[in-house]
N, C-alpha and C positions, 0 to 999 in steps of 0.2 A: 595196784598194778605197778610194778617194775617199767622205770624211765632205762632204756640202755644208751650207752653212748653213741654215737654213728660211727668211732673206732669198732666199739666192741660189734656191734651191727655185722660192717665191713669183716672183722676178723671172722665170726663165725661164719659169716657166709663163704669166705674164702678154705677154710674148715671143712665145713659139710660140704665141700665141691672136690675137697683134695682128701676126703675120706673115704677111698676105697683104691686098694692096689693098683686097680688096674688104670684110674685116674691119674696115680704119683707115675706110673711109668707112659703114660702118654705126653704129660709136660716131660719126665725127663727125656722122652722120645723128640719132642718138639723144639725144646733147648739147645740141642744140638743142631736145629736146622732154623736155617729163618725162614723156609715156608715148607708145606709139605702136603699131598693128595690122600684125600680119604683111604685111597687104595693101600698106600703105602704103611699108614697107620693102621690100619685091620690087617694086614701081614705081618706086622711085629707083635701084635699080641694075641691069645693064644686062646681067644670068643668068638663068639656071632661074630657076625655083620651087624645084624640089629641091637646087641649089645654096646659094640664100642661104639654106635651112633648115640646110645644113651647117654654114655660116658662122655659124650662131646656135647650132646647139648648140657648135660648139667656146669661142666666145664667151661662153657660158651657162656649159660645163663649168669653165672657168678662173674662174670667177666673176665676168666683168665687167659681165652684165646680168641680168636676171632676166625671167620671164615669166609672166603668168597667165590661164589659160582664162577666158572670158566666152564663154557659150550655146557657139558653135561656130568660136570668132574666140581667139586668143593675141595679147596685149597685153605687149611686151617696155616693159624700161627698164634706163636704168643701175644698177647697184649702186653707190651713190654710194659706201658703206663701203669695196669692194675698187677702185673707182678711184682713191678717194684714197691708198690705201695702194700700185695700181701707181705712179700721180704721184711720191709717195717713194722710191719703192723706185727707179726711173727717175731720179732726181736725185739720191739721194746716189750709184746708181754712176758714173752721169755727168757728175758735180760730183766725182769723185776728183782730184787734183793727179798728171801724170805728172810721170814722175823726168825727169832732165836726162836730155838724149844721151850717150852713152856717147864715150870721146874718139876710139873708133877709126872713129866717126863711121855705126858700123852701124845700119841704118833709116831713113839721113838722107832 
């Protein structure tokens, strides 16, 4: 069995939370605010109701936003702590240096 690192862990988990459209334009919906009402969020994109509630909790679970009850309204935001640490964790794998090509020229 495969030991993973708790980077690569953290990566994929951050991954498979920011792996579907409608997840990348809720953070970039939520980037632009530092807090913002469920309501407002399910008027910008273009699903359920019960849909972009999925989208939040996966989003929530991975830890990229947070959310808190007020009377009978949920008030999300980024978790600035684990965005900065996906940001990282996204640049140094992406910031790796590949090896040269191989001379028999496979994957050219």
């Amino acid at each position: 069995m495969q030991n993973y690192t708790l980077k690569q862990e953290q990566l994929a988990q951050f991954a498979k939370a920011l792996g579907h459209p409608a997840r990348i334009a809720v953070m970039q919906f939520l980037s632009q605010r530092s807090e913002c009402y469920f309501g407002h969020i399910e008027e910008e994109l273009p699903i359920a109701k019960a849909t972009v509630s999925q989208h939040l909790s996966a989003l929530k679970e991975a830890g990229l936003i947070q959310g808190t009850i007020e009377g009978n309204k949920v008030k999300y935001c980024i978790n600035r702590q684990n965005w900065l640490l996906c940001q990282m964790l996204f640049e140094e794998f992406l910031g790796q240096p590949l090896v040269a090509k191989s001379a028999d020229g496979c994957c050219s």
